[in-house]
C-alpha positions in Angstrom: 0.0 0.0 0.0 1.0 3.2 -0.5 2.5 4.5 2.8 0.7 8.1 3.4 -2.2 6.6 2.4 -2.4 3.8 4.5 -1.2 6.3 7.6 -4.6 8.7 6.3 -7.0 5.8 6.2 -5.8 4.6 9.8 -5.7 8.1 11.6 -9.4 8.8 10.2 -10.1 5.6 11.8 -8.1 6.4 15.0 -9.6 10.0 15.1 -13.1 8.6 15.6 -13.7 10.0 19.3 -16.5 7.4 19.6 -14.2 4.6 19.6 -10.5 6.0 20.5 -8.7 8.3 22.6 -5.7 9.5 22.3 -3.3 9.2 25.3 -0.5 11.4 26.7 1.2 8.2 28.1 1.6 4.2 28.0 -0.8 2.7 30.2 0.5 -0.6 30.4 2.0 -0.2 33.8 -1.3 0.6 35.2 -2.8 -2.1 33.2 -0.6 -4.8 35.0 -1.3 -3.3 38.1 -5.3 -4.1 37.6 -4.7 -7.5 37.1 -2.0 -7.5 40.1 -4.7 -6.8 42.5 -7.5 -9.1 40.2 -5.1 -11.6 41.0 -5.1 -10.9 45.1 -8.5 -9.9 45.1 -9.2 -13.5 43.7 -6.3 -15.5 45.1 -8.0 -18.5 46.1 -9.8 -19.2 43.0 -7.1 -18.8 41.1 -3.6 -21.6 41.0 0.0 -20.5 42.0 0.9 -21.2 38.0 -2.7 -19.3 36.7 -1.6 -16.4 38.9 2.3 -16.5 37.3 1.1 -16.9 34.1 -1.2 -13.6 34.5 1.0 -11.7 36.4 4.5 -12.2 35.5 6.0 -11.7 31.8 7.4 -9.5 29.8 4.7 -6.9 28.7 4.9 -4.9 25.1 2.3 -2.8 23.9 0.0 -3.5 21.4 0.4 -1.8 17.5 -2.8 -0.7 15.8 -2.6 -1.8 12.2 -5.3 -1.8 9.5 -6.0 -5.0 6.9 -7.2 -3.9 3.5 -10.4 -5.4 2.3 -9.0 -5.7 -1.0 -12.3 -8.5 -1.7 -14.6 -5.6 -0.7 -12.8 -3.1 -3.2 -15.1 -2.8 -6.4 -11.8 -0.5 -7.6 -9.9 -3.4 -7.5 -12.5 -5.9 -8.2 -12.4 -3.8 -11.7 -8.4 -3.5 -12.1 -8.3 -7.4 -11.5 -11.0 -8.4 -14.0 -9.2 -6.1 -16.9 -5.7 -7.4 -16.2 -4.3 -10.5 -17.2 -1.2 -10.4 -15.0 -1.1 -11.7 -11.2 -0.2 -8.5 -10.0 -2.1 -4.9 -10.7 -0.6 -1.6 -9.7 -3.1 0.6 -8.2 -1.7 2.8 -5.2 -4.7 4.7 -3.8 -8.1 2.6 -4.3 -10.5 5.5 -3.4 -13.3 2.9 -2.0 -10.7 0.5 -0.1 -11.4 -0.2 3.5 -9.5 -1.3 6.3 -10.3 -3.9 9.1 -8.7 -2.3 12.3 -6.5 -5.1 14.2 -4.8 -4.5 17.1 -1.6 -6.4 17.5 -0.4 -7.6 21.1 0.6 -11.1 21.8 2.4 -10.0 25.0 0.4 -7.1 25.6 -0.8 -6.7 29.4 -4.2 -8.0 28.7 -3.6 -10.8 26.5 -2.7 -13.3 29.0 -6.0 -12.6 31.3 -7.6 -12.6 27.5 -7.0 -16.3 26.7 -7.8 -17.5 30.2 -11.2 -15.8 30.0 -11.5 -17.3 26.1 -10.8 -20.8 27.7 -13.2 -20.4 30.4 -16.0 -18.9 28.3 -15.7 -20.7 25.1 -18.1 -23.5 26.0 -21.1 -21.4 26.3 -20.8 -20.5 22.8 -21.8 -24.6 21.7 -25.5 -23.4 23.9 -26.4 -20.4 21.7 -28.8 -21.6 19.5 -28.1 -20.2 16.0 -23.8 -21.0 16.6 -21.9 -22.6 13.6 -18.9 -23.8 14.2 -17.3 -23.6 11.0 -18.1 -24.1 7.3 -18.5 -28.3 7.7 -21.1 -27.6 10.6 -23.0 -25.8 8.6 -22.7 -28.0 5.6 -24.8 -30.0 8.2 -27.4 -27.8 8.1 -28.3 -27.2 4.7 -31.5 -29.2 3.5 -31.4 -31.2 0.2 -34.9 -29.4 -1.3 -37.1 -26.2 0.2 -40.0 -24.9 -1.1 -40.1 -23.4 -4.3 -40.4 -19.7 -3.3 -37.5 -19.8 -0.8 -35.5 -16.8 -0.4 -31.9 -17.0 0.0 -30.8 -14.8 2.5 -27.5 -13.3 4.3 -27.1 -10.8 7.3 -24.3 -9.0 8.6 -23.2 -6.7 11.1 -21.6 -4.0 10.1 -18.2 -3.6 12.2 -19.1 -6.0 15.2 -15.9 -5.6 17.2 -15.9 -2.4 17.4 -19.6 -1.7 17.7 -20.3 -4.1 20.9 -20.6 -1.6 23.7 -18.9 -2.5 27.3 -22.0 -2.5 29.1 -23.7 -4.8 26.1 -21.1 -7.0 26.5 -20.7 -7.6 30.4 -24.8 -8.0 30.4 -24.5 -10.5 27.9 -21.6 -12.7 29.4 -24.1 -12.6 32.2 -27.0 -13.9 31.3 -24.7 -17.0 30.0 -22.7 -17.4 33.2 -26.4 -17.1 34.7 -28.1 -19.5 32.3 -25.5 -22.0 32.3 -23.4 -22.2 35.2 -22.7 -26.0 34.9 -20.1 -25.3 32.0 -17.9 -22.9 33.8 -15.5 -24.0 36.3 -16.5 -24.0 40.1 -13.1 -21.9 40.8 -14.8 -19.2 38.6 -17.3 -17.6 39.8 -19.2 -14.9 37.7 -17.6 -11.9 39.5 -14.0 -13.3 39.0 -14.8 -13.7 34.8 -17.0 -10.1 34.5 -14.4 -8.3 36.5 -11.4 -9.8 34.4 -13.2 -9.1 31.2 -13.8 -5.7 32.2 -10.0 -5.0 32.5 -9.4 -6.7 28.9 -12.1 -4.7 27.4 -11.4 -1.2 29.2 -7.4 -1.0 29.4 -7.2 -1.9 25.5 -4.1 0.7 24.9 -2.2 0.8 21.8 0.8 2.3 19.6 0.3 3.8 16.2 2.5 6.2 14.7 4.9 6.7 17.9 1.3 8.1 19.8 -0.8 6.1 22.6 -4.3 5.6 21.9 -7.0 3.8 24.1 -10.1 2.0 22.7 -13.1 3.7 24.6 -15.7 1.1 22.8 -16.0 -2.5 21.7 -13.4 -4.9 21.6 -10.1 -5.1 19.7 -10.1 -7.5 16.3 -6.7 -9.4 18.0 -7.5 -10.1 21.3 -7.9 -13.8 22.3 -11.0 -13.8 23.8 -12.9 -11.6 21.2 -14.0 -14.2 18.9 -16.2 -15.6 21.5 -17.3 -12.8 23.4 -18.9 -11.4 20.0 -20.2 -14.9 19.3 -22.0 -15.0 23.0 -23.2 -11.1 22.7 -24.8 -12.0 19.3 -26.4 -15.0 20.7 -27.9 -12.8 23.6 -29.2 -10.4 21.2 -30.6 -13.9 19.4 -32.1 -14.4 22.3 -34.2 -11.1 23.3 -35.3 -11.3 19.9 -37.1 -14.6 20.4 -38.9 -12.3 23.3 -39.7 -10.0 21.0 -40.3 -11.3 17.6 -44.0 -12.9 19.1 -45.3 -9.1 19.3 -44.3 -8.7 15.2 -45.2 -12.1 14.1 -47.0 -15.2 15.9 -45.5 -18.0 17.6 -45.0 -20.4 14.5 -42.9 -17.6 13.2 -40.5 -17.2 16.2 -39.8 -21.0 16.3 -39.1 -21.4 13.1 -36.3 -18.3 13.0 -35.0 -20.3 16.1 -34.4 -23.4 13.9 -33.8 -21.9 10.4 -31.4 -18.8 12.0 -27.8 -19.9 11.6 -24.9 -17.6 12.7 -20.6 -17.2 12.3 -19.7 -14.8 14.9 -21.5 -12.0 12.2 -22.7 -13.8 9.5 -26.1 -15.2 9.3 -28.1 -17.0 7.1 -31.6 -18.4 6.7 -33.7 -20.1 4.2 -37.2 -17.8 4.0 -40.1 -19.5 3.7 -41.8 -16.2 3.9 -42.8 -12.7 2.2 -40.7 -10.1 0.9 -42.6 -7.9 3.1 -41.8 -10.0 6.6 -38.2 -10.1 5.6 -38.1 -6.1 5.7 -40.7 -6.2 8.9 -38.2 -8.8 10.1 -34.9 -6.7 9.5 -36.4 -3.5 10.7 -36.5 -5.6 13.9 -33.1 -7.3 14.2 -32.1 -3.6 13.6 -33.7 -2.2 16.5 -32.5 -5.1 18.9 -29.4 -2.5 20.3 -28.5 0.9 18.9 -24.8 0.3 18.0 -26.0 -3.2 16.4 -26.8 -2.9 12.7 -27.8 -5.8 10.0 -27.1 -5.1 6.3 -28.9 -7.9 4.1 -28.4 -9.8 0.7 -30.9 -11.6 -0.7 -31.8 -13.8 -3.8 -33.4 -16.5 -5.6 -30.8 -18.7 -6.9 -27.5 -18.4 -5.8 -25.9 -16.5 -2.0 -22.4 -17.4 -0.6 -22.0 -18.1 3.2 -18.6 -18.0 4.5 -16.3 -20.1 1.6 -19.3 -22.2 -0.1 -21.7 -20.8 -2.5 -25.6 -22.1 -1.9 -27.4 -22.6 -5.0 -31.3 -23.6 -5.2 -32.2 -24.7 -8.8 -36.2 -24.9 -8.1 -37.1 -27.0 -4.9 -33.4 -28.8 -5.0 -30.4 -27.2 -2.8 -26.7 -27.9 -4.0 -23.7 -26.3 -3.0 -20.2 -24.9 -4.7 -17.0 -23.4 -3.4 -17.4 -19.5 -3.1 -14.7 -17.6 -4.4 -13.9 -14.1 -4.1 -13.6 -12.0 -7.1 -9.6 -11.4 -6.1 -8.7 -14.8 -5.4 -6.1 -15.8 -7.8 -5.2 -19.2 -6.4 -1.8 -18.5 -5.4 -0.7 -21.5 -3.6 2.1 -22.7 -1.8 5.1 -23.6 -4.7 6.3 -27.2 -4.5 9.4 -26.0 -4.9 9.2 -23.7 -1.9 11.2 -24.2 1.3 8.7 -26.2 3.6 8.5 -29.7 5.0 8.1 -32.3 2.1 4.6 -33.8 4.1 3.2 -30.2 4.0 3.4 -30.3 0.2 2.8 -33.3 -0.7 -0.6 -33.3 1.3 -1.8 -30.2 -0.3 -3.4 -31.4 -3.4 -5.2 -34.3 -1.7 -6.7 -31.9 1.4 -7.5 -29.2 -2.0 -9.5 -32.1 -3.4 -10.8 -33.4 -0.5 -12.1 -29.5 0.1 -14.0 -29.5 -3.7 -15.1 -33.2 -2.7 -16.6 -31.9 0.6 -18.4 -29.4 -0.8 -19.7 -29.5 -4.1 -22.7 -31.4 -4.3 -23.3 -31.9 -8.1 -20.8 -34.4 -9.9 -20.6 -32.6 -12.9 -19.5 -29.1 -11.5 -17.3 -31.4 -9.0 -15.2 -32.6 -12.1 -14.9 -28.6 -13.4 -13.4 -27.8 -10.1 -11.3 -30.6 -9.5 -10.0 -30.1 -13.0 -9.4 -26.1 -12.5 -7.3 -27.2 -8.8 -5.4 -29.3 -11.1 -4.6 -26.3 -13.3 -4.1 -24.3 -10.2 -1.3 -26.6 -8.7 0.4 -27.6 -12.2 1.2 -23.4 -12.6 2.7 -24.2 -8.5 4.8 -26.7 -9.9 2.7 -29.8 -8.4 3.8 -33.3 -10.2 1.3 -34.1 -12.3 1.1 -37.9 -10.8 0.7 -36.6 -6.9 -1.9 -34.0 -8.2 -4.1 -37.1 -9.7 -3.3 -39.3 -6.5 -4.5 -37.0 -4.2 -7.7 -36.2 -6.3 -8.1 -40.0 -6.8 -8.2 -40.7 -3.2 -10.5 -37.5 -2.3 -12.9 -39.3 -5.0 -13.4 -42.4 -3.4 -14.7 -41.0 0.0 -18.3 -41.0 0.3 -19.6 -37.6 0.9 -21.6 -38.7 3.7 -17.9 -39.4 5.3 -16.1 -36.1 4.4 -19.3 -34.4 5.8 -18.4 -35.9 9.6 -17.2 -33.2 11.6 -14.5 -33.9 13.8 -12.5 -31.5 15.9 -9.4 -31.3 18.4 -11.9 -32.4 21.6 -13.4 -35.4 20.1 -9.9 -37.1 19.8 -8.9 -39.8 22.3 -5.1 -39.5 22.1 -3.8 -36.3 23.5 -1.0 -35.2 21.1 2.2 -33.5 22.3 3.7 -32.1 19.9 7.5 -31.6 19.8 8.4 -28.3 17.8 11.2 -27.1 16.0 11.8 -24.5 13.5 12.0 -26.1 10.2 15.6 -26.1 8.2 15.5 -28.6 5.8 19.4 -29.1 6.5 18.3 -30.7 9.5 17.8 -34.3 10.7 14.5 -35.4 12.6 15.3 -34.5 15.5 12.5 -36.0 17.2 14.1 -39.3 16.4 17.3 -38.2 18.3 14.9 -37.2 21.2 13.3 -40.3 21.9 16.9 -41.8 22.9 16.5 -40.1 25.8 12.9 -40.6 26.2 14.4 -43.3 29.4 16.0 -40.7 31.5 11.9 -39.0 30.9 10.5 -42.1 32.8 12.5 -42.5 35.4 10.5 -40.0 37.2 6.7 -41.6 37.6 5.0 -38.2 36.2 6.7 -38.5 33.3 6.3 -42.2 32.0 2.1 -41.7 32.6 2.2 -38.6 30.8 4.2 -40.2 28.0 2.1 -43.6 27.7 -1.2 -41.8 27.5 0.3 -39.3 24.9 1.3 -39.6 21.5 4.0 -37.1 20.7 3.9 -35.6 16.9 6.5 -34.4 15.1 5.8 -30.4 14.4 7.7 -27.9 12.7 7.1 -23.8 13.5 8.0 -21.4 9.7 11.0 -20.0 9.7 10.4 -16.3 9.0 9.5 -15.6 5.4 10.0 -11.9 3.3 6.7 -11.2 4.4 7.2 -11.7 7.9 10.9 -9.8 7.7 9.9 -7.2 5.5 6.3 -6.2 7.7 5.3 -5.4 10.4 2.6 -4.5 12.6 4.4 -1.4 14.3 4.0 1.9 11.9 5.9 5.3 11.9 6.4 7.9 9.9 9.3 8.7 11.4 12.8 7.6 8.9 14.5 8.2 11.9 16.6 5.4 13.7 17.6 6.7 17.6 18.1 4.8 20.3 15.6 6.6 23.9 15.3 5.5 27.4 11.6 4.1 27.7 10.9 6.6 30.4 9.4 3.8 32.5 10.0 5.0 36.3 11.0 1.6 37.4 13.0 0.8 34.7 16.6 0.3 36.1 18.1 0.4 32.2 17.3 3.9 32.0 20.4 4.9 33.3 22.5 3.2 31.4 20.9 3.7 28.0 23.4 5.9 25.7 20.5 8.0 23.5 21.5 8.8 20.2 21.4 7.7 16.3 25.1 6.8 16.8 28.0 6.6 18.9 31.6 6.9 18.3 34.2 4.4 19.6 37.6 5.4 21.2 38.9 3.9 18.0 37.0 6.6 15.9 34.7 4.0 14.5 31.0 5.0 14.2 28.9 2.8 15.3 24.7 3.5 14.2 21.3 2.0 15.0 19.4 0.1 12.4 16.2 0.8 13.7 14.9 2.8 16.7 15.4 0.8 19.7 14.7 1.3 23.7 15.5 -0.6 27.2 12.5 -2.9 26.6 14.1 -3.6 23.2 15.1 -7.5 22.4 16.8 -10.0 20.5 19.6 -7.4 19.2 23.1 -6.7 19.3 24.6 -3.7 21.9 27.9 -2.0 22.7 28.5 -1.2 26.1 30.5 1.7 26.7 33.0 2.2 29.6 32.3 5.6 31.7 35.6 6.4 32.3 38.2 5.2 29.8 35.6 4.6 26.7 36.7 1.1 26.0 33.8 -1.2 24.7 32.4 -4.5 24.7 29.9 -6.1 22.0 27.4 -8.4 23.1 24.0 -9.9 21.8 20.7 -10.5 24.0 17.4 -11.6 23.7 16.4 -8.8 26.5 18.4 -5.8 26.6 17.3 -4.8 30.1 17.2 -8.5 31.8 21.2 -8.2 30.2 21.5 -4.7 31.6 20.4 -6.5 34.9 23.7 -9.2 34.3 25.9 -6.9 33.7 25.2 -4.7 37.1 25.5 -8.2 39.4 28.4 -9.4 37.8 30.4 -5.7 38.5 28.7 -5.9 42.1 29.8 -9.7 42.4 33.3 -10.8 41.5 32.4 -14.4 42.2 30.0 -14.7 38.8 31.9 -12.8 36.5 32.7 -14.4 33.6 33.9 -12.4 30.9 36.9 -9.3 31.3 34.3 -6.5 30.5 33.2 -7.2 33.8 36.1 -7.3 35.9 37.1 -3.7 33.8 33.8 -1.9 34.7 34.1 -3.0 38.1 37.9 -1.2 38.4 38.1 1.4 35.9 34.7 2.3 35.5 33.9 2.5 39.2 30.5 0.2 38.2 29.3 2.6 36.0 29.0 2.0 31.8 26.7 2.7 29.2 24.4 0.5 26.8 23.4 1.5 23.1 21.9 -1.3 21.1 22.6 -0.9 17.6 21.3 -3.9 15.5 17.9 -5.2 15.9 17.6 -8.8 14.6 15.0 -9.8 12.3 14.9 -13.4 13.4 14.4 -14.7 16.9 17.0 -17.6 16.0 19.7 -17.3 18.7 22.4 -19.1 16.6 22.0 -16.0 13.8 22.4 -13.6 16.6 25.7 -14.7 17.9 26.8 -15.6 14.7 26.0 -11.5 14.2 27.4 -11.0 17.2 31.0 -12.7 16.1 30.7 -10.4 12.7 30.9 -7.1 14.5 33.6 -7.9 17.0 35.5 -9.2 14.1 34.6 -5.9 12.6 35.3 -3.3 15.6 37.6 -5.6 17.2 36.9 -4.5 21.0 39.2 -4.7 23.4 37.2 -5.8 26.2 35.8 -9.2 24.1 39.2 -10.3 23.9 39.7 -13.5 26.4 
């Protein structure tokens, strides 16, 4: 996207007082502190690990970022159908949209977050119109309806953001209230609505170096969002079966409650109806709460829900794969860097997908023939492409059609996970070796015969990953700041700047704007009285800044002459500037980056 552009479509989202404030400081600190005293407040609901896990870690604020709808974009809809190239140039779509995420996996919040997703998910399997993904509702849809049958589609318009706080906590209530039986004895209501109060109120952000807090609904990112939406739509679902009796009789609210299905804020129906109840009907959905608004879609003979495409051809109901206008089918390259299983799975789970879902044999063949296209132009063997379609052919549909999920499995997997490198051995097979020395302790050897431990590999980080982040400024420039954090004991050994020069007239400058919380980079630590240096590489700069002080205060841990030097000549005191920011998390690139620059600026105080 076009960077100033992107910046303008996010600030006039940002700038919306209704949903965001701007704030003059971080509020992560106080943040923590919240769920500190939740934490004591609730002490003997909650385990010795629960409150550890809550409580202690390493907190970074969250980034705002914005996802372009390009599928939404009739702009690009157009460039894409006049171009016959897999890429389109077009800089400044005047009708694109963006969905507003808010990046945090270590914020403050998110920990509390997924502990109230856990706890709360398995109220969403009670609300009445819940699908759980595209094969449940597969399940749902009948083989013929009447003749005059409507397709139809609602949807929200912005959901996250629209849910109000007081919405929300009333309809987490009524659940907790309804069905107390799924929710752990140790959590009582009060301990869950006060902890989601703190995820949804204290939901503090970065874009553009400037603090913002979101003042209403819920943040698109955070753990437990998914299901808190899908619960306050399903208490909306169910005042309107309250209500619907003083529009239409009894026979009509029954058969919304059976025909009404629902994906956090898509829903579907087949109407059996008038034209004229469907708009009595959506003036009252739309009247259900004041920030809650339904936009419809409606027709005779075709309607896409989530990825398949319904299709009524008189009384009869079949069904296709839905894609959108912009999909160009770009999937993964065989000759692409990933495990050889991954790829050689991918054209029987394609066809298994097109086997699942298209009904009609004849329009089955078409697609399974265009996904044969598809992963020829990936460079897919032509003999694996045809096995894996072969085998997806001989299921019975009835078969591809039962659900199974995670919960319903016996055997509790462990998996064992390394970063792929296809240099590498299996691992895993080395591991077991040792799998003896595991049993010896009792724990162990029951945890291990009732487990099954699977071999799983995590990405290694790909161009997209290195070259994008969710963190935004407009800034160019690179400078190294204190974070300003009172308790932070880095602060006062941070050396601000865009660069420093060595004693050997070497300049040595920052590749990106760091600060004490900064990690996984490489640092130069200066000393205060003579100006010698030592380079070093962390994962956290101020947990090393920590090091560093015992080792000067302790002779009996030091282990490296920088040390012993800041201790004598220094008088304990020495300054820190971080300088390279690593793009990986690998540890064995960082000190092999590490080695590079002391070969480079051959430091005194790194010599053994």
């Amino acid at each position: 996207m076009d960077r100033e552009h992107y910046k303008e479509m996010s600030l006039s989202q940002l700038q919306d007082n209704q949903f965001y404030k701007k704030l003059e400081q971080n509020q992560d600190r106080q943040s923590m502190l919240k769920i500190t005293n939740l934490t004591k407040k609730f002490q003997s609901n909650l385990t010795k690990n629960e409150i550890e896990y809550l409580t202690n870690f390493e907190v970074k604020t969250s980034h705002f970022y914005g996802l372009p709808k390009i599928h939404k974009c009739k702009e690009i809809q157009k460039n894409v159908k006049k171009c016959n190239s897999t890429y389109i140039k077009l800089p400044r779509p005047n009708d694109l949209k963006l969905r507003p995420i808010i990046a945090g996996p270590t914020s403050s919040t998110q920990r509390l977050s997924n502990l109230l997703d856990i706890i709360l998910k398995p109220l969403c399997t009670k609300v009445t119109s819940y699908v759980r993904d595209d094969m449940d509702f597969l399940n749902y849809i009948p083989q013929t309806v009447p003749r005059d049958t409507l397709l139809v589609s609602f949807d929200v318009t912005s959901l996250y953001t629209n849910i109000t706080h007081d919405l929300g906590i009333e309809a987490i209530k009524y659940w907790l209230d309804k069905y107390p039986e799924e929710i752990d004895d140790r959590f009582p209501a009060n301990v869950i609505l006060e902890g989601l109060r703190i995820v949804l109120e204290n939901n503090n952000f970065l874009f553009d170096d400037e603090n913002y807090l979101q003042i209403k609904g819920t943040a698109m990112g955070t753990k437990v969002a998914p299901t808190y939406a899908c619960l306050v739509m399903g208490f909306l679902e169910e005042k309107l079966y309250t209500i619907l009796p003083e529009t239409f009789d009894l026979d009509f609210t029954q058969y919304i409650k059976e025909n009404w299905k629902r994906y956090l804020d898509d829903c579907f129906i087949f109407w059996t109806r008038s034209e004229e109840d469907l708009k009595k009907f959506h003036s009252v959905i739309n009247e259900l709460h004041d920030s809650i608004n339904f936009t419809n879609d409606m027709n005779r003979d075709s309607l896409p829900f989530l990825d398949i495409l319904i299709i009524k051809n008189g009384e009869d109901i079949s069904t296709d794969l839905f894609c959108e206008e912009t999909d160009t089918h770009q999937y993964l390259d065989f000759r692409s860097c990933h495990p050889s299983h991954t790829k050689r799975n991918i054209p029987y789970n394609m066809a298994r997908r097109i086997c699942t879902i298209v009904t009609e044999p004849t329009l089955r063949l078409k697609r399974l023939q265009e996904l044969k296209q598809h992963l020829r132009r990936q460079n897919y063997p032509i003999n694996l492409i045809e096995d894996g379609i072969n085998r997806a052919k001989d299921i019975p549909i009835t078969k591809l059609r039962k659900s199974r999920h995670p919960e319903e499995n016996d055997v509790e997997n462990i998996p064992f996970v390394i970063t792929h490198n296809p240099r590498n051995h299996n691992i895993l097979n080395s591991a077991k070796r040792f799998f003896p020395i595991l049993e010896q302790s009792e724990n162990m050897k029951n945890l291990l015969d009732k487990s099954s431990i699977i071999n799983s590999r995590r990405q290694a980080p790909n161009l997209r990953r290195i070259l994008t982040k969710a963190k935004f400024s407009s800034s160019n420039q690179r400078v190294v700041k204190k974070c300003g954090d009172p308790r932070c004991g880095t602060c006062d050994f941070i050396q601000e700047g865009e660069h420093i020069t060595l004693k050997n007239g070497k300049i040595l400058k920052t590749n990106t704007s760091m600060n004490c919380k900064s990690s996984n980079l490489i640092y130069c630590a200066i000393c205060h009285t003579c100006g010698e240096h030592y380079i070093g590489q962390t994962n956290q700069l101020n947990a090393r800044v920590r090091v560093h002080k015992q080792h000067i205060r302790d002779e009996t841990v030091r282990c490296t002459p920088c040390s012993e030097h800041f201790a004598d000549c220094g008088k304990g005191k020495f300054k820190i500037f971080p300088f390279y920011k690593m793009w990986t998390s690998d540890e064995s690139a960082r000190v092999t980056k590490e080695d590079y620059f002391i070969r480079l600026f051959n430091p005194k105080l790194n010599r053994k």
